[in-house]
N, C-alpha and C positions, 0 to 999 in steps of 0.2 A: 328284552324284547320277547314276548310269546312266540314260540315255535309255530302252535298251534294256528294262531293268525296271520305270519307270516308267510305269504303268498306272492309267489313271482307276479311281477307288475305285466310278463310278457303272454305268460300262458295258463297263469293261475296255479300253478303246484306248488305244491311244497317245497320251502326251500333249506336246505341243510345248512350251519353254522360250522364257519370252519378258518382259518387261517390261510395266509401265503405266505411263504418263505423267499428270502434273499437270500441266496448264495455269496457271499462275501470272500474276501482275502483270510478271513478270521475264524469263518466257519459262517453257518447259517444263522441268521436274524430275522426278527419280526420287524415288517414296516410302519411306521408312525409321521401318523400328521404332524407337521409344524405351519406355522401362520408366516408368510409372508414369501418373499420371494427367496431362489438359491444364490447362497454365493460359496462361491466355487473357494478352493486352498488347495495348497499343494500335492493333499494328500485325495482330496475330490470335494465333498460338499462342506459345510459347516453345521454342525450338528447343535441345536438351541434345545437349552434344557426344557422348555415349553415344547414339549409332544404328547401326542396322544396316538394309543393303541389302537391300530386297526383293525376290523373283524370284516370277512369276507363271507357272504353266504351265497350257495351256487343250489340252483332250480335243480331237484331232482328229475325231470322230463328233459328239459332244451338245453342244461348247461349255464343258461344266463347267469354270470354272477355281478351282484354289489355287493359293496364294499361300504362302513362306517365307521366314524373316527368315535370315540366312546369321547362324551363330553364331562368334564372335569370341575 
């Protein structure tokens, strides 16, 4: 995606590319899309080797951020 062109949908600025972190039992992780619904295990979700990386970018001006799963 161009930096250059990407423009918050709320106020028009610019929006910075950046990540969010989960804090885990493990240490910190990046979150990733998987297709379909949760199901739950003893230890919390169930984790399908079909994921994909998410990238967060947040409006230099208001803060608004979205989020996209990188398609594979």
């Amino acid at each position: 995606m161009n930096m250059k062109e990407f423009k918050c949908p709320k106020c028009q600025s610019n929006m910075i590319e950046g990540i969010i972190f989960d804090n885990t039992r493990y240490g910190p992780s990046l979150p990733a899309w998987q297709p379909g619904k949760p199901e739950r295990t003893w230890r919390g979700f169930k984790r399908k080797k079909t994921r994909s990386p998410i990238t967060t970018f947040r409006c230099e001006s208001c803060g608004y951020l979205e989020s996209y799963a990188s398609i594979q």
